[in-house]
C-alpha positions in Angstrom: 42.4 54.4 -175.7 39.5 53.6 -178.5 40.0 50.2 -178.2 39.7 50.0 -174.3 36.6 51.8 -175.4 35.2 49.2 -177.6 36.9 46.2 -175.3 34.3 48.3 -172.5 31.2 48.0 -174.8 31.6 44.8 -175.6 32.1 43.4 -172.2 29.1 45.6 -171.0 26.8 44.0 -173.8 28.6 40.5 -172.8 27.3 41.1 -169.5 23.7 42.2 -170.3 23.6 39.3 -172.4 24.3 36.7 -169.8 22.3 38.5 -167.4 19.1 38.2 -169.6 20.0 34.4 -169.8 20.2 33.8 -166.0 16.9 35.7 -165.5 15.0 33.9 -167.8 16.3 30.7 -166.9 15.9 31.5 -163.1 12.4 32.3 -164.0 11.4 29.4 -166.4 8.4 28.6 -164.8 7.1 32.3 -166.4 9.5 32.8 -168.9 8.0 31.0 -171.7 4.4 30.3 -172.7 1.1 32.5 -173.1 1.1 34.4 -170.9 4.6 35.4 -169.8 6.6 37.5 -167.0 9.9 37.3 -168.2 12.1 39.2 -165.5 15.1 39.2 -167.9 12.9 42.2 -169.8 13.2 44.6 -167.6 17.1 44.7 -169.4 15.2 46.0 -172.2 14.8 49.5 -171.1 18.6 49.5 -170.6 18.8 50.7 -174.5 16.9 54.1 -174.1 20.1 54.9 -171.8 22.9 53.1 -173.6 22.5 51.5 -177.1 25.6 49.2 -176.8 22.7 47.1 -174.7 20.6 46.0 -177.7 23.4 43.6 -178.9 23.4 42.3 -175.5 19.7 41.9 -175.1 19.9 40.2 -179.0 22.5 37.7 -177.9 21.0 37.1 -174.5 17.7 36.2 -176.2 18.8 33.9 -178.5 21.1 32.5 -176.2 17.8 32.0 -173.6 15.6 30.9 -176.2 17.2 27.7 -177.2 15.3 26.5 -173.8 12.2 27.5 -175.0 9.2 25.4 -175.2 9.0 26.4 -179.1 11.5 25.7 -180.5 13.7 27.2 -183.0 11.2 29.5 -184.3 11.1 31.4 -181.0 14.7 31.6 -181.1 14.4 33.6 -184.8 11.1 35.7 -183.8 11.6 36.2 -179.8 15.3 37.5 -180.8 14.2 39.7 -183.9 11.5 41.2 -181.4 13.8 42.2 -178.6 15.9 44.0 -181.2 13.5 45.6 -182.9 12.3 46.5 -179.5 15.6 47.5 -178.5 16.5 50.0 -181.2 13.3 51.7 -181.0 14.1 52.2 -177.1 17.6 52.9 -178.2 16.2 55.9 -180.7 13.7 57.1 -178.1 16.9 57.5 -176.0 18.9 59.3 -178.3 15.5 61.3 -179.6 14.1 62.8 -176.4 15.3 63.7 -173.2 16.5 60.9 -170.9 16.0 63.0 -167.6 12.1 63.7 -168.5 9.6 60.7 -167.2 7.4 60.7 -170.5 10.7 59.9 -172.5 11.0 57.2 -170.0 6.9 56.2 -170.0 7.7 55.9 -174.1 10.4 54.0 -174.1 8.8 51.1 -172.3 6.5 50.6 -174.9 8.5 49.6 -178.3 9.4 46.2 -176.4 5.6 45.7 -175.0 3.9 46.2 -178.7 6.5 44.5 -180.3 6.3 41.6 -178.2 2.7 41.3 -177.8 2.6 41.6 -181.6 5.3 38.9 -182.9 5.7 36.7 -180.1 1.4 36.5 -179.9 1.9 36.0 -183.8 4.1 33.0 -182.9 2.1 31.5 -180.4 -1.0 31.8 -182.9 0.7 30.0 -185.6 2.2 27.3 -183.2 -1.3 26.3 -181.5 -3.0 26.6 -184.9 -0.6 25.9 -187.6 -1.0 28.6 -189.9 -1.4 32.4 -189.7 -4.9 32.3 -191.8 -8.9 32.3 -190.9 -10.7 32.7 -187.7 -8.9 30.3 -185.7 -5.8 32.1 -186.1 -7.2 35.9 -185.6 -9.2 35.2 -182.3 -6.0 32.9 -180.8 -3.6 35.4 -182.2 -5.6 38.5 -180.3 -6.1 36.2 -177.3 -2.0 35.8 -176.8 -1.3 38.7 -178.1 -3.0 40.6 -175.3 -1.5 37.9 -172.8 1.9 38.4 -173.8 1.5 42.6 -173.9 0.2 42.1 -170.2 2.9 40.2 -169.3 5.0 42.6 -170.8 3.6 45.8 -169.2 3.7 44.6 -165.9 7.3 43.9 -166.2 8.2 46.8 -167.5 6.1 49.4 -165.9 6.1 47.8 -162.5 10.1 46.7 -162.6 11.8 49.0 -165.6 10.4 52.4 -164.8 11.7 51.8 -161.1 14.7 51.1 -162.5 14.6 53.8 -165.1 13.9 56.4 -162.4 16.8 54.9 -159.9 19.5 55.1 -162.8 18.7 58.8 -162.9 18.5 59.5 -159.8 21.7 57.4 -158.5 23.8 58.3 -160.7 24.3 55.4 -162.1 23.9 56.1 -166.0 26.5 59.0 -165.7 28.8 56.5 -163.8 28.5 54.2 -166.8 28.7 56.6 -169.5 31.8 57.9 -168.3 33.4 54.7 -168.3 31.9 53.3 -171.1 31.9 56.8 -173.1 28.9 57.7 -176.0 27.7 55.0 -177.8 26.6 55.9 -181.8 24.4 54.1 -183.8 27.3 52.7 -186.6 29.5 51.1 -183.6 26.5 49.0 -182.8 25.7 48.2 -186.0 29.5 46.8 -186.0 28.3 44.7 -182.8 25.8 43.0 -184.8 
């Protein structure tokens, strides 16, 4: 039975990953760039209800970034930042209630900050090819708040929606049952 278990999580993750890929590829034309409206991340809220997701959102991101206009180095960073952003959403999950809407306000957060932070970081360095002096500081701010604005909009306009529904529909109790608790060590395995 544990191992139909784990064959379950993995698929699940398997199938958040290659969603995040078709999203962002579906949506190039906003996917990549300054300012950005990557659809995909409205998956990323999907750890704050089951943490077997932030695999999925890792592989899903690296998988999606080998299009990107920047190279390898947003493989490294944009991957690092969704799972950093998605084991802080995973602990604000596990930490608060799921069923209260401030837990939920919260844990859309961690993946805007984080974003806006090391993917405007990225940006920064790539236009000005180093992350010292002026140049760097006012283009850094500049993309950062450009990427956090694309980033908000997607998931406070599309993943609280979908936060709400998953509550409301029944849908997160569905999953759990068939999917059963996910702990912090098995997705550590997963990684």
């Amino acid at each position: 039975m544990r191992e139909n278990i784990n064959i379950r999580k993995m698929s699940f993750a398997g199938v958040i990953a290659a969603l995040y890929v078709a999203l962002v590829l579906a949506g190039a034309m906003v996917s990549f760039g300054p300012l950005q409206f990557r659809f995909a991340e409205v998956l990323a809220v999907l750890p704050f209800f089951f943490p077997v997701a932030v695999p999925g959102l890792f592989v899903g991101c690296i998988i999606a970034n080998m299009f990107s206009p920047y190279g390898l180095i947003d493989v490294v960073v944009g991957s690092l930042a969704s799972l950093l952003a998605g084991l802080c959403t995973m602990q604000i999950g596990k930490s608060l209630s799921r069923e209260r809407i401030g837990s939920k306000l919260l844990a859309c957060l961690p993946p805007v900050i984080i974003n806006a932070i090391l993917i405007g970081a990225m940006i920064a360095w790539f236009i000005v090819g180093s992350f010292t002096g002026y140049a760097f500081l006012t283009t850094f701010i500049a993309y950062a708040g450009y990427v956090g604005l694309g980033q908000l909009g997607v998931l406070y306009l599309l993943g609280m929606p979908l936060m709400i529904y998953m509550s409301k529909s029944g849908m997160y109790q569905r999953l759990s049952a068939i999917m059963g608790d996910s702990s912090i060590k098995e997705i550590e395995r997963c990684l």
